[in-house]
C-alpha positions in Angstrom: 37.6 30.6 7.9 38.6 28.5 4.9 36.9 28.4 1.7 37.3 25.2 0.1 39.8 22.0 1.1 41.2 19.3 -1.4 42.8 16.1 0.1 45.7 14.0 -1.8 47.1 10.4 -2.0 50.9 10.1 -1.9 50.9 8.5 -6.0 52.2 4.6 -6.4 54.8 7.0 -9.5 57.6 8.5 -7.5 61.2 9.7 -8.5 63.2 6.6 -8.2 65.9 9.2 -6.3 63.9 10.5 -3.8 63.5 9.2 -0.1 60.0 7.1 0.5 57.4 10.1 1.7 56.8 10.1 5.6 52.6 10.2 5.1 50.3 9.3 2.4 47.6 12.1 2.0 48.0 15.5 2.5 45.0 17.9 3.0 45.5 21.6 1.2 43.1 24.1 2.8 42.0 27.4 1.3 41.6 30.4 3.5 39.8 33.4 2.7 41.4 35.3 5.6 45.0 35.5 7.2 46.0 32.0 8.4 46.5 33.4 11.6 42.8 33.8 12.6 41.5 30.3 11.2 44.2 28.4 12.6 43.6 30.6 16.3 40.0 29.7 16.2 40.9 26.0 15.2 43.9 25.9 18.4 41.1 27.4 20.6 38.9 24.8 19.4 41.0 21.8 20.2 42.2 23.3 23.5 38.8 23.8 24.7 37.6 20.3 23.3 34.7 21.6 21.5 36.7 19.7 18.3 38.1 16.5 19.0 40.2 14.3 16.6 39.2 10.9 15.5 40.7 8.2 16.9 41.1 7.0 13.1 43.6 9.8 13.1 47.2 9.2 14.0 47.4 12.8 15.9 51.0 11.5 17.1 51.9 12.2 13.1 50.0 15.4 12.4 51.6 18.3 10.9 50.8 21.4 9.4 52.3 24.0 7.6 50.9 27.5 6.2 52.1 28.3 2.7 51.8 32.0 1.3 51.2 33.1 -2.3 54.5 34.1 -4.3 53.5 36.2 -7.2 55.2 37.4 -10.1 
């Protein structure tokens, strides 16, 4: 459902001003179809356990958001 995925390091150069960031990478995923019926299949997935999250991965810390396009 997505068609491409770009991951991010919080930068060492921040705003002097702003609070200390709460992670340090972000993932940005592209979909090629509403967000709805990726991230469905995705909760499905993990329900079901036919995905399963590293342990590497601090799940307690997780979050996701869906952005949509603004245009003009």
């Amino acid at each position: 459902g997505h068609v491409g995925a770009h991951r991010y390091r919080l930068s060492q150069d921040q705003l002097a001003s702003m609070p200390p960031a709460p992670h340090e990478y972000v993932a940005v995923y592209e979909f090629y179809r509403p967000p709805a019926e990726p991230l469905a299949a995705l909760s499905a997935a993990l329900e079901s356990g036919a995905i399963t999250l590293p342990d590497s991965l601090d799940a307690g810390s997780l979050r996701s958001w869906v952005f949509s396009s603004v245009s003009g």
